[in-house]
N, C-alpha and C positions, 0 to 999 in steps of 0.2 A: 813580759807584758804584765802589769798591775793588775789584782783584778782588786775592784771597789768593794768596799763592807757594804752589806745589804743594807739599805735601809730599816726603819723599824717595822713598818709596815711589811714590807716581806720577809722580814723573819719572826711576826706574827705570823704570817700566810705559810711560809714555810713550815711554821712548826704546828699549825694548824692541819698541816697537810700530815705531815710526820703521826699525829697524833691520832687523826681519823684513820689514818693506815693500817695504826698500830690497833683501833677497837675494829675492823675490819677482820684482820687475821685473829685477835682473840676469838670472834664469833666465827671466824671459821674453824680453828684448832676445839670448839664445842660443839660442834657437827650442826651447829643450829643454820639453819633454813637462811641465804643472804636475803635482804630486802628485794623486791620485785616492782616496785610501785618508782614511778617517776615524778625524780625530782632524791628521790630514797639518797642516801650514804651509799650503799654497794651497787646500786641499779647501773645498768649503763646512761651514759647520758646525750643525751640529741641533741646537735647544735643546731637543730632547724626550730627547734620549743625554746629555746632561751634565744634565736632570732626574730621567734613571731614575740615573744615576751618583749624582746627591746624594741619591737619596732611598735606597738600597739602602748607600750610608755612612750613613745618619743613624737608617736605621731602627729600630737598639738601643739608640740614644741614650735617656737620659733628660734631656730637658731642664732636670727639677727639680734635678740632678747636675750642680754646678758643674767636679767634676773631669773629668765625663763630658764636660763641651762643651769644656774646654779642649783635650780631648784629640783630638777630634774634629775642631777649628778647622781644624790646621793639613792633614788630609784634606780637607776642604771647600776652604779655598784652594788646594791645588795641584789639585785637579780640574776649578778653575775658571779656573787663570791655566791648565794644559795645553789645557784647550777653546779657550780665547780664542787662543793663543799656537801651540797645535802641541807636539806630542813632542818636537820638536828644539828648544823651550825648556831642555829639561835636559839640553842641552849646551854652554849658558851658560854663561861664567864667575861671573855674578852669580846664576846660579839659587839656589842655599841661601841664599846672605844677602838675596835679596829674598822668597825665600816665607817666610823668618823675621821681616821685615821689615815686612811686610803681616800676619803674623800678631799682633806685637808691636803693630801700631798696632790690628790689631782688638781687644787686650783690654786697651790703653789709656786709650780713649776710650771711656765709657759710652753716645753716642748709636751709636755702632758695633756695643759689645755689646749694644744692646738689639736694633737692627734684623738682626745675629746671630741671636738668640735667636728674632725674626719669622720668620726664614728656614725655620730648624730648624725652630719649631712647622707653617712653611706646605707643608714635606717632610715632615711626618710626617702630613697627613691624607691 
């Protein structure tokens, strides 16, 4: 079976990940104290807070409004790569050109925007 080269977008994400891993165990291997606070780099993270976050962005959306979702899009990925990632993602050098990045491949690719457009319909009941 093949398997496909990542796109660039995920091997930004990827190594983004990689890299927060990697200052993760540094501050652990210094005995220092993990972050505690949510939303934090080490915190656990609650998909029930980054579900009331998407749904209270998405809430006025109309989905029928194509300009309305474009506009929305790029709200929806940064609230999503911040969950995943931590606050102190956007203090990345690559921060804007990768949530532009991920946004761009989201409305490039039609099987994207449609499962997109699932998303938003499945935050707004």
């Amino acid at each position: 079976m093949p398997i496909d080269k990542l796109s660039s977008t995920a091997g930004i994400i990827a190594a983004l990940r990689a890299e927060m891993n990697q200052r993760s165990e540094r501050t652990d291997q210094k005995g220092a104290k993990r972050a505690e606070t949510p939303g934090a780099l080490a915190a656990p993270r609650d998909i029930k807070v980054l579900r009331k976050q998407l749904v209270d962005i998405v809430k006025p959306v109309s989905i029928d409004d194509p300009a309305a979702v474009r506009k929305v899009r790029p709200q929806v990925v940064r609230a999503i790569l911040l969950w995943e990632f931590g606050a102190a993602l956007r203090e990345h050098p690559e921060w804007q050109p990768m949530l532009e990045s991920v946004t761009e491949n989201l409305e490039a690719h039609p099987p994207h925007e449609v499962q997109f457009l699932k998303l938003l319909s499945d935050l707004k009941r």
